[in-house]
Structures are given as C-alpha cells and as structure tokens.
C-alpha positions, -999 to 999 in steps of 0.1 A, spaced: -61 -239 112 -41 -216 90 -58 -229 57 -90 -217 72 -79 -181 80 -90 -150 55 -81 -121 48 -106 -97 60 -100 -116 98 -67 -96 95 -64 -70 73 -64 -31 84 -94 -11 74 -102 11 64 -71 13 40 -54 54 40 -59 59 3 -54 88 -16 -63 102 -57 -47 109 -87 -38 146 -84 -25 141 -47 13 158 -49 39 133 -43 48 156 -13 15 152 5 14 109 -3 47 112 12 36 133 44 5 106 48 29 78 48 52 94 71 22 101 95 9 66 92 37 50 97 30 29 66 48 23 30 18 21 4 -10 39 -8 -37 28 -26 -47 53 -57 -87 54 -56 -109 70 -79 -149 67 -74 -137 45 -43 -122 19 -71 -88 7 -68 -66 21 -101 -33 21 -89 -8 23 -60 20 41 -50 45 28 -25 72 46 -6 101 37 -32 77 52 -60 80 80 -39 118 83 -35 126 76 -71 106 102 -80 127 124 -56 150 148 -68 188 139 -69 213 152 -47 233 157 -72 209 186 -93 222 216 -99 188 237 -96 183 257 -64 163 247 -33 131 268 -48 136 250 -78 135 218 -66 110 225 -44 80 237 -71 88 210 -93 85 184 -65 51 202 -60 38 197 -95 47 162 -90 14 143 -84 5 108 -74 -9 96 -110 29 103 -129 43 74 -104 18 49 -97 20 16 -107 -15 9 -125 -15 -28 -127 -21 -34 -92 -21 -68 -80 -45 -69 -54 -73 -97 -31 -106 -104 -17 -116 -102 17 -128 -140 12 -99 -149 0 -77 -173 25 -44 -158 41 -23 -181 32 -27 -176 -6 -26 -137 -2 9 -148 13 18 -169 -15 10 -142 -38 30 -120 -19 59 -143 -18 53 -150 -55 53 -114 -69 76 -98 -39 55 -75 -26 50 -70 11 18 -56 10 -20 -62 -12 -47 -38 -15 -81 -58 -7 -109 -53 -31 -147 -61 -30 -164 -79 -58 -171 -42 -73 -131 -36 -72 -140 -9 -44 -113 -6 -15 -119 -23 20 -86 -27 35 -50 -34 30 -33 -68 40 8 -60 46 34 -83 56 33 -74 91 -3 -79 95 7 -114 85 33 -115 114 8 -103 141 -16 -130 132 15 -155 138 28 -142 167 -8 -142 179 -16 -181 170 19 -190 187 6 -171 218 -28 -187 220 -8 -222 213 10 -217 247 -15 -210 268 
C-alpha cells in the first residue's frame, strides 16, 4: 500500500514561501509564526532557492561581536533572504510516490522537499513529519 502513496496525498499546501529581498529577520518571524523550519525562495511563483532555519541562524550575529545592540540590529536588517539561500534546491513532484521523496530525503539528509509542478512553480511542501502523520495514520486505520 505504501508503494502506491504520493506525494500530493500528503503534502501541506499551499507552501508559506517568501522572495529574494525578504530580510532575514522577517523569514525568521514567518518561521517562528508557522511553526515551521523552511522556506521556499519564489520568484514569478518558481522555485529558486530555500532558506531553512539554520541558514537563518548562521547568518545571525555572534554573541561574541563587539558592535552595539543598534549596530547589530541594522545590519541584521540589511540582511535579506537571497545572501543565505541555498540555490540548488533539491526538490519533487506531486506525482511522485512517497516513498521515494523519503528516500531522497534519507539520501541527501534533509527533512523537508519543496514540491514542484511540471512548470517548476510551487504547490506544497512535503517535511518529515508529514511523513510521520501519514504513518501514524496507516497504523491507526490497520487497528481498527
């Protein structure tokens, strides 16, 4: 039953996505908000890049800085979503079956895929824990 599962049965859309000139600050306020670890950098509605939380906090400034709290505070601000992106986004169909998204996942270690039309235009997000909730859901259905 598994091998017969895709993608777009599970994945959450529509993906929270933001552009190239978002500041770092705000990518980090939608992720907080959403409760989620990835953003999808979308220009025209195409995926080109994504950002994930530890993007985020490498770009953050160090503790150990000796510029002042104003200081740290504009340049953080400059900071915008296209300087930390990675570019070469590995990402799936909606077609494509679950199981390989999770191979891929497994394969690359990354706990979360953007999901792509033929077009390369952004229609969802499939994440490690959407990958859970389809298990725990098939163990549940199993039982009864």
């Amino acid at each position: 039953m598994i091998n017969q599962i895709k993608v777009n049965e599970w994945m959450t859309s529509p993906a929270i996505s933001v552009e190239q000139p978002t500041p770092i600050s705000t990518a980090h306020q939608i992720m907080k908000k959403n409760s989620i670890r990835r953003l999808p950098v979308i220009e025209d509605e195409k995926l080109i890049g994504i950002v994930t939380i530890g993007d985020i906090r490498e770009a953050s400034p160090s503790d150990a800085t000796t510029l002042s709290i104003w200081e740290l505070n504009y340049l953080w601000a400059q900071l915008i979503v296209e300087k930390v992106m990675t570019r070469n986004v590995i990402s799936i169909h909606p077609e494509d079956l679950i199981i390989d998204a999770a191979e891929v996942m497994l394969e690359k270690k990354v706990s979360g895929l953007p999901v792509v039309d033929a077009e390369n235009k952004l229609v969802g997000v499939l994440t490690e824990s959407d990958i859970f909730r389809m298990l725990v859901k098939m163990r549940t259905q199993e039982a009864t």
